[in-house]
N, C-alpha and C positions, 0 to 999 in steps of 0.2 A: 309378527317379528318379536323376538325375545333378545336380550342384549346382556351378558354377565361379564364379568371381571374376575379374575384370581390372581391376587398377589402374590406371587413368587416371594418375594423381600422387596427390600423399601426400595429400589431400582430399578425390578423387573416385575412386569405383569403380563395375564394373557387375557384376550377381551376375546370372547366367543359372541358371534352372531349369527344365531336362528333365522333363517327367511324361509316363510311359507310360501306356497302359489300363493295363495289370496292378496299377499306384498308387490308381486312383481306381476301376478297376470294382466292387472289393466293397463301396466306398461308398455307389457309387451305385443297387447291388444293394442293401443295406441298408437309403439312406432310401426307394425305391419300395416294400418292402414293409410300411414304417409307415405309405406313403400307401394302401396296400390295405388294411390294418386297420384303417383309419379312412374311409377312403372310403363315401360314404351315397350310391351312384347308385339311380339310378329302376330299375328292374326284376332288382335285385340284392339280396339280402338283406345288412345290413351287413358289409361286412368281406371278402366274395365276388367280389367284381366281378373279369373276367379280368385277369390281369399288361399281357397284350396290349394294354387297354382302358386301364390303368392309364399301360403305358408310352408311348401315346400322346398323353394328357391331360397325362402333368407329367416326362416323361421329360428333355426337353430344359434345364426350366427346373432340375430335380436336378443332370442334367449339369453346367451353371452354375457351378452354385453348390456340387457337390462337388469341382471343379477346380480354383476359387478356394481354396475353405477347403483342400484339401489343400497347393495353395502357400503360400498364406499360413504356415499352419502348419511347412514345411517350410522356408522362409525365414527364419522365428523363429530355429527351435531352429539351424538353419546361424548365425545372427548370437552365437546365446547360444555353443554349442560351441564357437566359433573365438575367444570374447572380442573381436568388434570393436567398436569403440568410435564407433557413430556417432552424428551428431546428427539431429536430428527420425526423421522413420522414412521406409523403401525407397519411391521414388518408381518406378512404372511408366515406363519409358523409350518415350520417344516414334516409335524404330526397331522396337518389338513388330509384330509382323504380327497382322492381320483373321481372325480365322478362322471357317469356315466349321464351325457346331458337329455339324451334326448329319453331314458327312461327314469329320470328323477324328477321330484317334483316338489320335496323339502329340503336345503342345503345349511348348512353349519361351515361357519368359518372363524378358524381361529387366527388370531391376531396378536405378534409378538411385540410390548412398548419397554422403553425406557422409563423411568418416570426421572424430573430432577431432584435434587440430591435437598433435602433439609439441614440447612446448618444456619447458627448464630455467630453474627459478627463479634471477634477478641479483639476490640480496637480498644484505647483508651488514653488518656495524657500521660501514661505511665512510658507507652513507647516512645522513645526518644530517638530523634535525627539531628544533623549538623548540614545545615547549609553555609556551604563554604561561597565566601566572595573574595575577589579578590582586592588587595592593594595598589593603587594606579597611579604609578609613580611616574618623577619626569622623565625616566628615558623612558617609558612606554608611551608617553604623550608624544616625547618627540618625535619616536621614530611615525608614529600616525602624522604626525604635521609633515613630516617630511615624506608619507606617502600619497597624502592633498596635495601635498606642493608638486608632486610627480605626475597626478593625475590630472592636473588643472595645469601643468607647465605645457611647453612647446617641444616638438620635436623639430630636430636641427641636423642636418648632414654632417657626416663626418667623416675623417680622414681612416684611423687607425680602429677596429675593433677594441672593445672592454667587456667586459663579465656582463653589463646589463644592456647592452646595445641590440638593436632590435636590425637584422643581416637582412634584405631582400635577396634570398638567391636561385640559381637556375640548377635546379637537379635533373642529373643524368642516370641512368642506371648502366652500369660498370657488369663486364664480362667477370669470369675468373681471372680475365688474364690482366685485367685491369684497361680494356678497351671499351668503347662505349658501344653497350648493347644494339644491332640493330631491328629496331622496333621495340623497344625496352623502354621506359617510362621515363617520360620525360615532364617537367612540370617545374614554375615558376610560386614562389610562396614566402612567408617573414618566418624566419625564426628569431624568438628570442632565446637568446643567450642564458639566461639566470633559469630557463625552464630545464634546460638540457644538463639531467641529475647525473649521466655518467661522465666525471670528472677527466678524464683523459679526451676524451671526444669536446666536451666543452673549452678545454686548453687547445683544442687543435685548431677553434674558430679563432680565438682570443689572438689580436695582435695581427689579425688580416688586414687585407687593404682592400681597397674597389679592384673589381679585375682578377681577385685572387681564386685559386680554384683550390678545393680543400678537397680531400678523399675522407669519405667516414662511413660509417655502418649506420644504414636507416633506422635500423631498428632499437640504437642508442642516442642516438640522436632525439629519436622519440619514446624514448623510456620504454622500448614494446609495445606503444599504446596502437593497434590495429586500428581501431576509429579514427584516432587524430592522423596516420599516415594515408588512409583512403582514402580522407577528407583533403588533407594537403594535397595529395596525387593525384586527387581526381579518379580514381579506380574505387570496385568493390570491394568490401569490406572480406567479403571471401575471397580473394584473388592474391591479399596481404601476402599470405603465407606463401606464395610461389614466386617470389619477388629475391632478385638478386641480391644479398645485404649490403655489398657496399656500391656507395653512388659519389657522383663527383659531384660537386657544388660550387659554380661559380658566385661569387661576391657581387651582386648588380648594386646595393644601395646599403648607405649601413646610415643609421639614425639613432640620434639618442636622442632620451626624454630627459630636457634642461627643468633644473626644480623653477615654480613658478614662483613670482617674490611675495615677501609678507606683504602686501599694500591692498587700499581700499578694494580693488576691483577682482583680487582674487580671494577675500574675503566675502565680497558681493556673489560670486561663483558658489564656494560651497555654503551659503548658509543664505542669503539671498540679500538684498537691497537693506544694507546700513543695521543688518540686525545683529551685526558685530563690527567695532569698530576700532579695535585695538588688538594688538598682538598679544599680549595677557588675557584680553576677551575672545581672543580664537581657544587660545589653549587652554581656558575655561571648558570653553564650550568641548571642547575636544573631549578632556577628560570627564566630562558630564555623559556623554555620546560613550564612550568606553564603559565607564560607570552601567552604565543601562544594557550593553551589548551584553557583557557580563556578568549582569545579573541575571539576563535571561537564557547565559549558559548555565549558571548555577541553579535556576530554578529548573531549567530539563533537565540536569544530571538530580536534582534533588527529587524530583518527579516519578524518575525510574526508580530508584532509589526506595523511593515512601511505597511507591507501588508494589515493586518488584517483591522486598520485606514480607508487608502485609497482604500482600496473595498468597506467601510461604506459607503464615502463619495460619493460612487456612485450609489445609489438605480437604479437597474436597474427592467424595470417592464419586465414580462413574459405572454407568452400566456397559462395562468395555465391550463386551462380547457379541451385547446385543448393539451398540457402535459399528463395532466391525462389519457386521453383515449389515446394517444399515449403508454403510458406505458403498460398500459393495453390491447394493442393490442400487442406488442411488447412482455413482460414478461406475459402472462397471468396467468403462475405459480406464481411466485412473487406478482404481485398487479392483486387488484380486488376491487369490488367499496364497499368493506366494511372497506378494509385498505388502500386505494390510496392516502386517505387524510393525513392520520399520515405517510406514508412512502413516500410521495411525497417531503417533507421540505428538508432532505437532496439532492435530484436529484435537488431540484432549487439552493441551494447553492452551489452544487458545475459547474452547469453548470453560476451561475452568475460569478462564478471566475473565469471558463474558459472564457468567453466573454470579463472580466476586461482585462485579461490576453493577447487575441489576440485585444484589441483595442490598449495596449502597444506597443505590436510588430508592428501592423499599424502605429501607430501613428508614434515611432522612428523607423522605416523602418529595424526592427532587421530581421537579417538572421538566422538561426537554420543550421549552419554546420557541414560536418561529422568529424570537429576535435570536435563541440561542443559534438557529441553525442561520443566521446571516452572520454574525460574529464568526462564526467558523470560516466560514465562505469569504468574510472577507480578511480575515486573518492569513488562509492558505491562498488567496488572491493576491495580497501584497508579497508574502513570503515568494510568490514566483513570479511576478514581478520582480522583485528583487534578484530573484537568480538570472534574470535577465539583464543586471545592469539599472535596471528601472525604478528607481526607491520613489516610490510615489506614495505622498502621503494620504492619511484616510479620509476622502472626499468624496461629492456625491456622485461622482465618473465611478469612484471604486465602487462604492454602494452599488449602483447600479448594475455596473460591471458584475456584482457578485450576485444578486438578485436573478439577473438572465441565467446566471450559471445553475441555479436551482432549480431551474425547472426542466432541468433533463433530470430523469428517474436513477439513472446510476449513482450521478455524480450529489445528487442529496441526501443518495444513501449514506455515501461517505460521510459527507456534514454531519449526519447524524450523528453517524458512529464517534467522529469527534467532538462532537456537542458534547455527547454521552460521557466521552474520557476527560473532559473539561470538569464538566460539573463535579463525577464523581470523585476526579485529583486534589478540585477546591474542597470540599467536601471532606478528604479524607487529612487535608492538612487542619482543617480544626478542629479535629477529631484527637488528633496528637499533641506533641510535644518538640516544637522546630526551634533549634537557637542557631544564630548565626555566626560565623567567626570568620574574620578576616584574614589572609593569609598570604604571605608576599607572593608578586605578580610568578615567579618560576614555581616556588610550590604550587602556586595555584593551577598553571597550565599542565602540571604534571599531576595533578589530582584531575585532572579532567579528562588527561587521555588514561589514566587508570581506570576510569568509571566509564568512559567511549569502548575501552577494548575489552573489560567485562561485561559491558551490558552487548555489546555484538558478540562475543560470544556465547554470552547464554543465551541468545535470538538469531543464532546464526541458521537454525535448521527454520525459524519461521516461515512461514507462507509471505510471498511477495505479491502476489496478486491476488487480490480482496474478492474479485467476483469468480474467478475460476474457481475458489475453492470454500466459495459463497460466506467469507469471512463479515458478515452481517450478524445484527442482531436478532433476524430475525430467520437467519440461516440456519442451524442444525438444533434452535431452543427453539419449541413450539409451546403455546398455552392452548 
């Protein structure tokens, strides 16, 4: 076996592999005679049957596939022993010659690589950012006490409908002619009032009574939203759309949520047993609580930000081409050469960011440890908890809870992957140059949804699903 390399340019290479008989014969002497010890022919007692017989029957298809694996194999440990550093894996080059198997006996295969891209980090405290916080004034405190007070208060029946009153009612589904469909959906559910964004339809609830039957359009009622109307109706999610719009709704219950009062015990509710004790001491705490929420808006909008920057500032080139048909070899369902072009752009962005990302960790010699990947775990553990309603603080339930969660192989890929963008975010913030500046609470919100609707649109074409499109680290970068 003989093994060469020729670099194309610093991106592309071709790796030629010599295999002689003398490489592959013992192998293939090998599996023939496990196919004899197993072989069950007709007039052969098991395991008997002539080599001759044997090697006629599966002789060729061994060949195959012992000259394969012996390349493949030998290609491996050639890429591992020389430390090359390519991306996706050896594409068979499309100059290989035909061979004829059964009268060859020397083969040559060439082999088409990527190699990764060499570049030196331009970081330095020269680049400068602005982390924006905000100013958390008393009407922002207040209106937060007064949505504690909403959620810790009672709900109480009521006579007349208001903007934020929560309707129990009975929906009918209405003909064209405005008669109630029969066999048409019918279905008992709450709506609130203050969700229902189309302003005419939400005027037409306002000012009901018990008993009342209101006509409106389903489908502003619910903002369009096809999930939440299945959900209420008890129907499929695909059925949405063949759905009469407009439905009658009678008024069965209507309830409002009464604020709960400043005193000990709803004090004791949000914050727990005596660890506030005054109405000045809530709204300490409150504004303490906003204080930190907020911060850790401004450090994700600051994050993207540092990041987003300093990946520009490093144009790294790719071996596209040979990409392409990687892909294409790779997902042949996915891409193909009529879409590899338009679906290719996101695969090279997000593998330039991995590349950014691991010359970081090179460069500051960062470690990814297994407290990093439970930090993670239990970081994205609480965060959904919390989307549940569930704000559970960090304890050894959560611990635990996040520990289990690592040991399924998917899901600590991910960890990883955020371990990785953790480190290298702290990493690259001391690297820089960050000053802070405070800014009143509406500037602030409007600086945020500036920085929410640029950074979704420049991620708007990203990949959403991490394992379909093997968004890992260790996905389309091989060493």
């Amino acid at each position: 076996m003989n093994i060469s390399i020729d670099h194309k340019d610093d991106l592309n290479a071709v790796i030629t592999v010599n295999v002689a008989k003398t490489d592959y014969a013992p192998r293939v002497e090998k599996a023939l005679k496990n196919y004899q010890k197993r072989a069950n022919i007709p007039g052969f007692r098991p395991g008997k049957a002539p080599m001759g017989m044997i090697q006629k029957m599966y002789g060729s298809a061994v060949l195959v596939d012992e000259v394969n694996n012996f390349t493949s194999e030998a290609l491996n440990n050639y890429l591992k022993e020389n430390a090359l550093e390519v991306l996706g894996q050896p594409v068979l080059s499309t100059d290989n010659e035909n061979y004829d198997w059964t009268a060859t006996e020397d083969f040559k295969f060439r082999f088409d690589i990527g190699l990764s891209p060499k570049f030196d980090l331009n970081i330095s405290k020269n680049d400068y950012f602005v982390k924006h916080v905000p100013a958390i004034d008393k009407d922002l405190v207040s209106k937060e006490v007064e949505r504690s007070r909403q959620r810790y208060g009672n709900q109480v029946n009521t006579e007349i409908a208001e903007a934020n009153d929560i309707l129990t009612v009975e929906a009918k589904e209405l003909t064209d002619e405005g008669t109630v469909l029969e066999g048409g959906v019918q279905a008992e559910f709450p709506i609130l009032l203050s969700a229902i964004k189309h302003e005419v339809t939400q005027k037409t609830f306002i000012g009901q009574k018990t008993s009342a039957v209101v006509t409106a359009d389903i489908f502003e009622v619910f903002d369009h939203n096809a999930t939440e109307i299945s959900t209420v109706l008890k129907i499929s999610k695909e059925t949405v759309s063949d759905l009469h719009k407009t439905f009658s709704f009678e008024v069965k219950e209507i309830k409002r949520q009464e604020l709960a009062e400043m005193n000990q015990e709803f004090f004791d509710k949000v914050y727990g047993e005596n660890a506030v004790k005054t109405e000045e001491e809530f709204r300490a705490k409150v504004k303490e609580e906003l204080k930190q929420f907020y911060a850790s808006e401004a450090d994700h909008a600051l994050e993207h930000e540092l990041f987003d920057t300093l990946l520009a500032k490093h144009p790294v080139s790719l071996p596209d081409s040979f990409l392409k048909r990687w892909l294409m070899d790779r997902h042949p369902d996915k891409f193909t050469a009529d879409n590899v072009d338009s679906k290719y752009e996101p695969e090279a962005k997000y593998l330039r960011s991995t590349l950014f990302q691991e010359k970081v960790i090179a460069d500051q010699e960062l470690k990814i440890e297994d407290q990093d990947l439970l930090n993670a775990s239990v970081n994205y553990t609480k965060r959904m908890f919390f989307g549940y309603n569930m704000n559970i603080p960090v304890s050894d339930y959560l611990e635990t809870y996040a520990k289990e969660q690592l040991k399924d192989q998917n899901y600590r890929s991910r960890m990883l992957n955020m371990a990785i963008e953790t480190k290298v975010i702290n990493a690259l913030k001391n690297m820089v140059t960050i000053e802070e500046k405070e800014l009143p609470i509406d500037d602030f919100f409007k600086k945020m949804k500036e920085h929410s609707d640029r950074h979704h649109q420049q991620h708007e074409h990203a990949h959403d699903n991490e394992h379909e499109h093997e968004h890992s680290h260790e996905g389309a970068h091989s060493h």
